[in-house]
C-alpha positions in Angstrom: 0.0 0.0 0.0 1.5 2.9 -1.1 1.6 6.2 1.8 -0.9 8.9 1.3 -4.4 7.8 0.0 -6.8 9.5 -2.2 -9.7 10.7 0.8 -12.2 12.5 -2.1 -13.0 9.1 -3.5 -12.9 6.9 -0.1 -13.0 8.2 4.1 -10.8 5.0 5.2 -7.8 3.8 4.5 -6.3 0.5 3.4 -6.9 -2.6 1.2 -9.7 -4.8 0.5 -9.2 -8.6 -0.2 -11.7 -11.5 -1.2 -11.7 -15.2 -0.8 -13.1 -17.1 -3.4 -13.0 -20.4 -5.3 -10.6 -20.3 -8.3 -13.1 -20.6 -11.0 -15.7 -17.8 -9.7 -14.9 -13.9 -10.1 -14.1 -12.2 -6.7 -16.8 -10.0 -5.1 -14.5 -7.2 -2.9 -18.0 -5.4 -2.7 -20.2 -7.5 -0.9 -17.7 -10.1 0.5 -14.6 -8.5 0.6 -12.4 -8.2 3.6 -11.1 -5.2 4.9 -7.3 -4.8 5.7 -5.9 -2.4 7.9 -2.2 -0.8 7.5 0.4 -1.3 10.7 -1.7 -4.9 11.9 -1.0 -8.2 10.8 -4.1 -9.8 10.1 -4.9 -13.6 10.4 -7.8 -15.3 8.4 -8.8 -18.7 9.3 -10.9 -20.5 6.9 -13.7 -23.4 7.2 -15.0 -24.8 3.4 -18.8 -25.0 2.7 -19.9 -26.8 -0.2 -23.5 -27.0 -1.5 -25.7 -28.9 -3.7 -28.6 -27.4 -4.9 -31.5 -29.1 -6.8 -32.8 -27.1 -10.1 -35.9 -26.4 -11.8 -38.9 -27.4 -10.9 -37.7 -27.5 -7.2 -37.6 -24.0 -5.1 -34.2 -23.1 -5.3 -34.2 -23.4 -9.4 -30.8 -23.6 -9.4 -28.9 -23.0 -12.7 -25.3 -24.0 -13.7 -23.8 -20.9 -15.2 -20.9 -22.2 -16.9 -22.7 -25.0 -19.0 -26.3 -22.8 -19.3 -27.4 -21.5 -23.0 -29.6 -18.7 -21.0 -27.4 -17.0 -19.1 -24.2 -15.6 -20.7 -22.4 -15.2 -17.1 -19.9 -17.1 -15.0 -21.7 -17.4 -11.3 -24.7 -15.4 -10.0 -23.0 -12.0 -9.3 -21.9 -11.8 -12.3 -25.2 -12.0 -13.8 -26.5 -9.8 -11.1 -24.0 -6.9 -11.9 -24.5 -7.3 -15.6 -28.6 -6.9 -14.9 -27.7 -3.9 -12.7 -25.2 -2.4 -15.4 -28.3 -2.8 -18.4 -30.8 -1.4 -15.9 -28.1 1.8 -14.8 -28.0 2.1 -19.0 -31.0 2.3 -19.4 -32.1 4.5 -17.0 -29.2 6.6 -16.3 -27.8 6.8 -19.9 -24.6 5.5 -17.9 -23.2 2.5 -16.0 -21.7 2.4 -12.7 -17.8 2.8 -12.7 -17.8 0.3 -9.1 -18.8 -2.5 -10.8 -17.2 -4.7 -13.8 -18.7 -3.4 -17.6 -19.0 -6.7 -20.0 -21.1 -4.8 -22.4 -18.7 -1.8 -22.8 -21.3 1.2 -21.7 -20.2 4.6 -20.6 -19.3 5.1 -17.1 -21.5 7.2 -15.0 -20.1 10.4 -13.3 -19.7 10.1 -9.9 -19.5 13.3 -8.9 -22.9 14.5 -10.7 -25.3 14.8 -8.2 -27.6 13.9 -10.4 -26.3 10.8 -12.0 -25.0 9.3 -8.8 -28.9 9.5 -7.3 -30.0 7.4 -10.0 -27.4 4.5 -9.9 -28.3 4.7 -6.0 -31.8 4.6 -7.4 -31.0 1.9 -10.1 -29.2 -0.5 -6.8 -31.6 -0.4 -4.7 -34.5 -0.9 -6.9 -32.8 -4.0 -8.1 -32.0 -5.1 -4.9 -35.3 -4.6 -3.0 -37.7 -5.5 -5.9 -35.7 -8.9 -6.9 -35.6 -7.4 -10.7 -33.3 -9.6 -12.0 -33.4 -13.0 -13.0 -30.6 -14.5 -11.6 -31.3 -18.1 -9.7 -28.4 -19.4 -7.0 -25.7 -21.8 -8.8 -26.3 -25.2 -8.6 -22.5 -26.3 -6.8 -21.0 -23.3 -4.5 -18.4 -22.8 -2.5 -18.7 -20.8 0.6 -15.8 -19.9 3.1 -16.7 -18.9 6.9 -14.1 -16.7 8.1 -12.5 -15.9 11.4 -10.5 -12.6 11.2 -7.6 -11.8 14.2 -5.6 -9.2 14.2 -2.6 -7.9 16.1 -0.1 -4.8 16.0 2.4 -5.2 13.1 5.5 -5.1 12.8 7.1 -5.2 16.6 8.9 -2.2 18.0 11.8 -4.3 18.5 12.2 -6.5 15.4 11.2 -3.2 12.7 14.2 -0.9 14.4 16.9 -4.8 13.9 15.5 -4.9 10.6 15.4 -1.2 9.1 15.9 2.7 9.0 12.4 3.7 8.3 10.4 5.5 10.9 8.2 3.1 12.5 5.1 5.4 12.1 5.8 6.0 8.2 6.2 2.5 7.4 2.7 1.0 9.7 0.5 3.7 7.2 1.7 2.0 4.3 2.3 -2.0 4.8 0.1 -4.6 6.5 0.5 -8.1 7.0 -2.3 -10.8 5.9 -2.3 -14.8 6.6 -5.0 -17.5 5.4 -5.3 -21.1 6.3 -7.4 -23.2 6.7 -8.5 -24.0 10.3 -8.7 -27.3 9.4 -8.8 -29.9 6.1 -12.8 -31.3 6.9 -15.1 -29.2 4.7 -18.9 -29.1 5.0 -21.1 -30.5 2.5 -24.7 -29.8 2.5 -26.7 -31.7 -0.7 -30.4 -30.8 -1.8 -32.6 -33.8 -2.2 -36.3 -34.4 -3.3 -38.7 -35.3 -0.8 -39.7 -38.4 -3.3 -38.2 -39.7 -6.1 -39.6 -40.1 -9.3 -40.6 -44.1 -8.8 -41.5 -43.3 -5.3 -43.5 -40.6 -6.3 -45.3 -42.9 -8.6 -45.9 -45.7 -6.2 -47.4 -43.6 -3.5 -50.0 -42.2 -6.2 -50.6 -46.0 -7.6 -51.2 -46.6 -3.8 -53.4 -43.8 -3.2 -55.3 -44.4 -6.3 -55.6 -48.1 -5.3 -56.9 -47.4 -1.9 -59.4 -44.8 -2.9 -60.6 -47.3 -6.1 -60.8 -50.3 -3.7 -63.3 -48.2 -1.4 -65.5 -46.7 -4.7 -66.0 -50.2 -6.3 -66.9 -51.5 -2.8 -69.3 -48.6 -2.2 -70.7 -49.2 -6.0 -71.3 -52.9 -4.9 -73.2 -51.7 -1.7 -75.7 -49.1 -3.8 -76.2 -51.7 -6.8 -76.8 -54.4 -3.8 -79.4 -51.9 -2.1 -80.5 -50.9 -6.2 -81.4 -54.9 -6.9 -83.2 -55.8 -3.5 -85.4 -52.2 -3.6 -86.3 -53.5 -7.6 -87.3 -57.1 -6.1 -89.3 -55.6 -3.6 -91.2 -53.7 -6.7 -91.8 -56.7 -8.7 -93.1 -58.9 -5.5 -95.6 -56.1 -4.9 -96.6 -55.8 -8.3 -96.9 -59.4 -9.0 -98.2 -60.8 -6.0 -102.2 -61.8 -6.6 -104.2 -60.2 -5.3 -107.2 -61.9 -2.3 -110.5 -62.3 -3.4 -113.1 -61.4 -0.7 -116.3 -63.4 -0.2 -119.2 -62.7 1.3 
């Protein structure tokens, strides 16, 4: 980090790292890290892996990579594309914070007026659920644990060098990852029933509830035939002559 930082564009100081899986973009905005000069910084990690279940189950889950719909690598990058078209289209610009596939211009920050509608445009998009982008079928999620102590030591930074102590703590910092350990969790999605299941339990259902209509048909064409031999033993039954 180099001394002296730029305070119209940003009121802190420092760096900003992310932790992601090789093959997905990183995201410093909304799960970035933030590193402070003159501390070393410990980051312990614990791996989450997930298996989600797609279309026509909740999560409809789409694999970005392999998917003819969407055009993007993971879910934030379809999210920021859909929030880049939307800025476009409204604003006539796009936002300069997040990444620009599609080449548009880059919105003015410092116009008042421009900046309100990009903070229009982001929250719109994330309150109302505008775009269409489902969760990823496989992610990886890491849970981290951040430390931090006072970087470098008083007596190892004067054995080591000439710089003053207080010049040199604005501009470095120290960062470690590991793992905290090699288990990872995995967490797969599965259907309540199967497919055959699903079509046993219905042959069952439709058995059980057959089985109890034929029987009740037997009972009301039972009842039916002894009401019609009653009939014909009252209509044919001769009749007593009386003599007096």
């Amino acid at each position: 980090m180099e001394y002296g930082y730029n305070t119209q564009a940003t009121d802190s100081a420092g760096a900003r790292i992310a932790i992601h899986d090789s093959a997905e973009l990183p995201d410093l905005e909304s799960s970035g890290l933030s590193i402070t000069p003159g501390f070393e910084t410990s980051i312990s990690l614990r791996q989450t892996l997930i298996h989600r279940l797609p279309s026509p189950y909740k999560d409809r889950c789409v694999h970005y990579k392999t998917s003819n719909r969407y055009n993007q690598t993971d879910q934030n990058d379809c999210v920021y594309s859909c929030i880049q078209g939307w800025s476009n289209k409204i604003c006539g610009c796009a936002d300069p914070r997040l990444p620009n596939k599609d080449g548009f211009m880059y919105c003015d920050v410092t116009n008042a007026s421009q900046s309100s509608c990009l903070k229009f445009i982001f929250e719109s998009v994330t309150v109302r659920e505008t775009c269409d982008c489902p969760l990823p079928c496989i992610s990886k999620a890491y849970n981290e644990i951040t430390s931090q102590a006072v970087w470098p030591a008083e007596n190892s930074f004067r054995r080591n060098s000439f710089q003053e102590m207080d010049q040199f703590r604005k501009s470095h910092a120290r960062v470690k990852v590991y793992y905290a350990t090699l288990e990872r969790s995995v967490f797969h999605q599965k259907p309540m029933f199967q497919e055959s299941e699903l079509f046993s339990h219905l042959g069952g259902e439709l058995g059980l509830w057959l089985g109890l209509s034929l029987i009740a048909l037997f009972e009301v064409m039972e009842s039916l035939i002894c009401f019609l031999k009653f009939l014909v033993r009252c209509c044919c039954k001769p009749k007593k002559e009386l003599f007096y």
